[in-house]
C-alpha positions in Angstrom: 140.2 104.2 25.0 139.1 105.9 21.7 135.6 106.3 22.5 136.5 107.7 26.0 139.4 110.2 23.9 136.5 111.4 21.8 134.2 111.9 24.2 136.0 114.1 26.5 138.0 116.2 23.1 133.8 116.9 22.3 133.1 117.9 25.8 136.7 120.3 25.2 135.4 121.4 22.0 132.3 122.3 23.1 132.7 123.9 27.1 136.0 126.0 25.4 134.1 126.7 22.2 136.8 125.6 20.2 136.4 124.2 16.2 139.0 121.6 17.0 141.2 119.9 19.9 143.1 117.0 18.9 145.8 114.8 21.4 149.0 115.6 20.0 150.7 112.8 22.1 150.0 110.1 25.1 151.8 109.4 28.2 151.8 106.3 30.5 153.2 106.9 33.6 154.9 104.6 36.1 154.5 105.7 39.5 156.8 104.7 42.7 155.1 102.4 45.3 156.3 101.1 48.5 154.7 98.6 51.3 156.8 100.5 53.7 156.9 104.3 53.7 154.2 106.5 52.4 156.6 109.1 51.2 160.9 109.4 50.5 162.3 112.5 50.9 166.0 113.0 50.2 168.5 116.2 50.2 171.4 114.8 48.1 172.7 118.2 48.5 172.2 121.4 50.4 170.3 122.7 46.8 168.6 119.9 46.2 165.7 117.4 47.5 164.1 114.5 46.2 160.3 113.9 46.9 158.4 110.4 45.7 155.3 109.8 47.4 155.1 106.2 47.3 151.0 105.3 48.7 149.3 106.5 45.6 147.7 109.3 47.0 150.4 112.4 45.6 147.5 114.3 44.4 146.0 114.7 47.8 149.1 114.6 50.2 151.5 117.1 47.5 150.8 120.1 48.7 150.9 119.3 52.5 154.6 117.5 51.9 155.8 120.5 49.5 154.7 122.8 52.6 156.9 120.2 55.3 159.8 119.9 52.9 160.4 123.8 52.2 159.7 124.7 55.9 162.7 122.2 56.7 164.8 123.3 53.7 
């Protein structure tokens, strides 16, 4: 994990010509999974919606479930 940490703060340092980049802090994240719906979306209240996407693939489905949910909102 260090070595991999390094490497990429030297590839920072050196694309953003920078004399130092350090990590300030780590984050592990848990992330929702279900075997049964891909995504959850919830409106608890008229303000308010809850979206998990629960099939791993949040990064390439976001976007297209943010557009769904504010056109329904």
């Amino acid at each position: 994990m260090e070595e991999i940490d390094q490497l990429i703060l030297r590839h920072l340092r050196s694309t953003l010509n920078l004399e130092s980049a350090q990590i300030a802090e780590r984050w592990t994240g848990v992330y929702p999974s279900s075997k049964t719906t891909p995504c959850v979306i919830d409106a608890p209240d008229d303000a308010t919606r809850l979206v998990l996407v629960t099939s791993g693939s949040g990064a390439s489905t976001g976007f297209g479930i943010a557009h769904d949910v504010f056109n329904a909102w």
